[in-house]
C-alpha positions as CSV (number, residue, x, y, z in Angstrom):
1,X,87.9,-22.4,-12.4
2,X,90.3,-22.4,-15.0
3,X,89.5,-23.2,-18.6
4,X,92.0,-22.8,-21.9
5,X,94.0,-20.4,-19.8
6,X,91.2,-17.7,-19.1
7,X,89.1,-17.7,-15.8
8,X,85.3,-18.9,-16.1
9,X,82.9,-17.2,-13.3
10,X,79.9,-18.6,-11.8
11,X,77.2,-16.4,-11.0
12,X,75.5,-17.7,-8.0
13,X,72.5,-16.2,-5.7
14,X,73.2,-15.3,-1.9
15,X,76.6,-13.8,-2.3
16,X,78.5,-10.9,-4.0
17,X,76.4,-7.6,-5.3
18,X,72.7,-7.8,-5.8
19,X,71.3,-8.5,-9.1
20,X,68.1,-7.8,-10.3
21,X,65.9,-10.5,-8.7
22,X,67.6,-11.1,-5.8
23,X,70.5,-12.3,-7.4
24,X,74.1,-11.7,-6.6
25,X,77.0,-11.9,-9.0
26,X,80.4,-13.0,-7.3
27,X,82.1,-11.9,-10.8
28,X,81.4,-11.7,-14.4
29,X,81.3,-14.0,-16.8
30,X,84.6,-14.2,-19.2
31,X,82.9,-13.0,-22.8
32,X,84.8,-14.8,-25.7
33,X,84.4,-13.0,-28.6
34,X,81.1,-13.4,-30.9
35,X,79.3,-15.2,-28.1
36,X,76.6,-14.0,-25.6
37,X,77.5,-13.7,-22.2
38,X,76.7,-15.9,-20.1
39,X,73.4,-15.3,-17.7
40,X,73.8,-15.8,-14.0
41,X,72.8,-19.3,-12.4
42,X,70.4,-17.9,-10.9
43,X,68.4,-16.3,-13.5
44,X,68.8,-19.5,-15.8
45,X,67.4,-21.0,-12.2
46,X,64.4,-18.9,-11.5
47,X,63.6,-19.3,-15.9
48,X,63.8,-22.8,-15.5
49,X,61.8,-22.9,-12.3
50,X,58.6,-20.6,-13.7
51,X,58.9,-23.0,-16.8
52,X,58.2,-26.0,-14.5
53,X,55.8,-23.9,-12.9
54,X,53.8,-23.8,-16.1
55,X,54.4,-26.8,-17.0
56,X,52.8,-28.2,-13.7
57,X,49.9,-25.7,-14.4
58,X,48.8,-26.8,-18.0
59,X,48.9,-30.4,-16.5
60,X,46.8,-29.3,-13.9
61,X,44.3,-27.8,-16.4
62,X,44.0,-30.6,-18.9
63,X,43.9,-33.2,-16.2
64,X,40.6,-30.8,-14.6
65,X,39.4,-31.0,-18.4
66,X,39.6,-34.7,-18.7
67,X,37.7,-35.3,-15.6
68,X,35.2,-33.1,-16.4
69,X,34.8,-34.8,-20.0
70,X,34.7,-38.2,-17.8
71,X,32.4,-36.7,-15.4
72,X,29.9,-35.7,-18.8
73,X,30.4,-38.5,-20.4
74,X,28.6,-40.7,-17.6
75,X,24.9,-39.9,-16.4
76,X,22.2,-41.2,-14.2
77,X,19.7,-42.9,-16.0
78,X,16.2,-42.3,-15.8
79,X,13.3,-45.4,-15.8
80,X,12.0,-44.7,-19.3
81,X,15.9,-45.0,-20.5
82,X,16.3,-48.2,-18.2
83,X,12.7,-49.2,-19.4
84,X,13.5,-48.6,-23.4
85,X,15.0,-52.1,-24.0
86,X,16.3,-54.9,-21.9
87,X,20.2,-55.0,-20.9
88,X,22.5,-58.0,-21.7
89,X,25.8,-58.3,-19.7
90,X,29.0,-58.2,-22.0
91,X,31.5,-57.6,-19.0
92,X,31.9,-57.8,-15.6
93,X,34.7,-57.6,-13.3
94,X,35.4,-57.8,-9.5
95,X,37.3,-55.2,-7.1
96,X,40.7,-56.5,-8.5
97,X,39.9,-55.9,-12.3
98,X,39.8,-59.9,-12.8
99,X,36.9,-60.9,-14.9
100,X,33.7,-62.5,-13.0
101,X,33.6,-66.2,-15.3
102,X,30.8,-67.3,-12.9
103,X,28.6,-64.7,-14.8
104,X,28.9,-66.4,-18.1
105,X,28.0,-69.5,-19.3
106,X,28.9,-71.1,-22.4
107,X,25.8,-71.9,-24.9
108,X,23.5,-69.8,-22.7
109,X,22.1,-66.8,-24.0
110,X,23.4,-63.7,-21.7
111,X,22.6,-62.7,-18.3
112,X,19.9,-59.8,-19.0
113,X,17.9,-57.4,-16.9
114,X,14.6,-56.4,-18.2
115,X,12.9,-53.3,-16.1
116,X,9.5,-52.4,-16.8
117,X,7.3,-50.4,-14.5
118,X,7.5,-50.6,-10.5
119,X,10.3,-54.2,-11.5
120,X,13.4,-55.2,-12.7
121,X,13.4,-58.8,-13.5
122,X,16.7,-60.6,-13.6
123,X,16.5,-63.5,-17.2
124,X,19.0,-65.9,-18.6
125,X,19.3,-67.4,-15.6
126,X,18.5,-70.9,-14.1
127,X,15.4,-69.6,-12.1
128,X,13.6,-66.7,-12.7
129,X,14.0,-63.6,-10.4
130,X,12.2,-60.4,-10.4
131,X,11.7,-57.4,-7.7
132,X,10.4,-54.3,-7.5
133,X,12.6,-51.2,-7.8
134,X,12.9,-47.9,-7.9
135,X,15.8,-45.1,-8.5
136,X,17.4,-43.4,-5.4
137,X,19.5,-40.9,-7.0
138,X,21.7,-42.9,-9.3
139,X,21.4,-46.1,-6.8
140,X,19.2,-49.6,-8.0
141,X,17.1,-50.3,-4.7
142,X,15.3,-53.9,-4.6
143,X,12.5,-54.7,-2.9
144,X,10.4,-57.7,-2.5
145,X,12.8,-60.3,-4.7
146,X,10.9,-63.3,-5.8
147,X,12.8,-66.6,-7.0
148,X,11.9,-69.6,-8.3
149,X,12.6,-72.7,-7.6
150,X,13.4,-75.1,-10.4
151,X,16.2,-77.6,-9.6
152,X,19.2,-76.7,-11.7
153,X,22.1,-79.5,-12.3
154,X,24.8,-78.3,-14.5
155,X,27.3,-76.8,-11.1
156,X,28.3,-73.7,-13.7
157,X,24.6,-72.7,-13.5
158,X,23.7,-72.7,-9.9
159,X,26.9,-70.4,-9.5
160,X,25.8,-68.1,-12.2
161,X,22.5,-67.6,-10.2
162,X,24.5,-67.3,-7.0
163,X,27.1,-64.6,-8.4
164,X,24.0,-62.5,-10.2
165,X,22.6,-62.0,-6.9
166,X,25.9,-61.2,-5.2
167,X,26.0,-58.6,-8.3
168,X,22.7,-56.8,-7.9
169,X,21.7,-57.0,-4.0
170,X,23.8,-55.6,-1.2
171,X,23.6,-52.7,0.9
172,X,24.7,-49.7,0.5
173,X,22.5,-50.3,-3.0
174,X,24.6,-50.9,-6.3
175,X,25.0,-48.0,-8.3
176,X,23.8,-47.4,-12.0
177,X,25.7,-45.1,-15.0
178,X,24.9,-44.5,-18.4
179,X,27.8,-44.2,-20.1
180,X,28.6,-41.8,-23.6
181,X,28.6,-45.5,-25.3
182,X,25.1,-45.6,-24.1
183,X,26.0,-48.8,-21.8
184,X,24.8,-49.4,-18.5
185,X,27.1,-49.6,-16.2
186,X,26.2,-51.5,-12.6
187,X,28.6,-51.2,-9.4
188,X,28.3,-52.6,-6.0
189,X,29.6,-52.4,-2.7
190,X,32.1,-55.2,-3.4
191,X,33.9,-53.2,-6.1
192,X,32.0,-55.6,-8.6
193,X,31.7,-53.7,-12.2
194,X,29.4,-55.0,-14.9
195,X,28.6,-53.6,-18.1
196,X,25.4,-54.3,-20.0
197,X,24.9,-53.4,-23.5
198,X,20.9,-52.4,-24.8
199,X,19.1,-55.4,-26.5
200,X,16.0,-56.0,-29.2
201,X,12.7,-55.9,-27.0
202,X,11.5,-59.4,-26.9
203,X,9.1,-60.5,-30.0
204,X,5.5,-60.3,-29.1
């Protein structure tokens, strides 16, 4: 094309005489005086292309790094580290990310596991629950569930105990994390996520 009276050449690959590359130049560049020549499209095309190329590869890199970080900063927990101290809930959410409000009730003391040897026993709750458990990997399998009975009234409560059994029973088994925070965190086959932070051991 035509520019201030003096013809402007593009330098395109595929046609014209081979460059190194593969490139081909159809002609050269006009040189205007105290300025680099132009380089060829296709070299500015191929720079541009290995830049995005390693670009793509440092993401690829930090992205392995941050799931390995993730994948350290989350372990299985053993039964003296699920035994050390009881385990109040401070969040739990369902398979949509929406906060479970059956699981907390206002001017109750929290929902709270408590395991000790051979049982986990489930507290805070209208009736008392307890079964025996035992790690499978890092899944929570329940055995033998006992309930009482006690007749509860407020509505708010009987759901509570409803939605804490919903929480810890199912099969496949729910899963159990310790995170880098030192939280427990519970998952279940409904997509169900709760989060239990340690507690004091009861006053004897």
């Amino acid at each position: 094309m035509q520019k201030g009276g003096r013809e402007v050449a593009l330098l395109r690959c595929g046609q014209g005489r081979p460059l190194a590359g593969g490139c081909t130049q159809l002609r050269r560049p006009a040189e205007h005086a105290g300025q680099r020549p132009a380089l060829p499209t296709c070299i500015r095309e191929i720079g541009m292309k290995r830049t995005y190329m390693l670009t793509l590869a440092w993401l690829a890199i930090g992205i392995g790094i941050g799931i390995g970080s993730s994948a350290r900063a989350a372990s299985t927990p053993t039964t003296d580290q699920l035994e050390a101290h009881p385990w109040q809930l401070t969040r739990a959410t369902d398979a949509q990310g929406k906060r479970i409000d059956a699981l907390f009730v206002r001017g109750r003391a929290p929902y709270t596991l408590r395991f000790q040897p051979g049982y986990m026993s489930e507290l805070n709750l209208c009736n008392y629950a307890s079964s025996q458990y035992h790690l499978q990997g890092d899944r929570l399998i329940l055995e033998n569930g006992v309930v009482t009975t006690a007749g509860c009234i407020p509505a708010e409560v009987v759901e509570q105990q409803r939605r804490a059994s919903v929480l810890v029973n199912g099969r496949p088994a729910p899963t159990l994390a310790l995170d880098d925070n030192g939280s427990l965190i519970l998952r279940n086959t409904h997509g169900d996520t709760a989060i239990f932070k340690p507690a004091p051991l009861p006053a004897k």
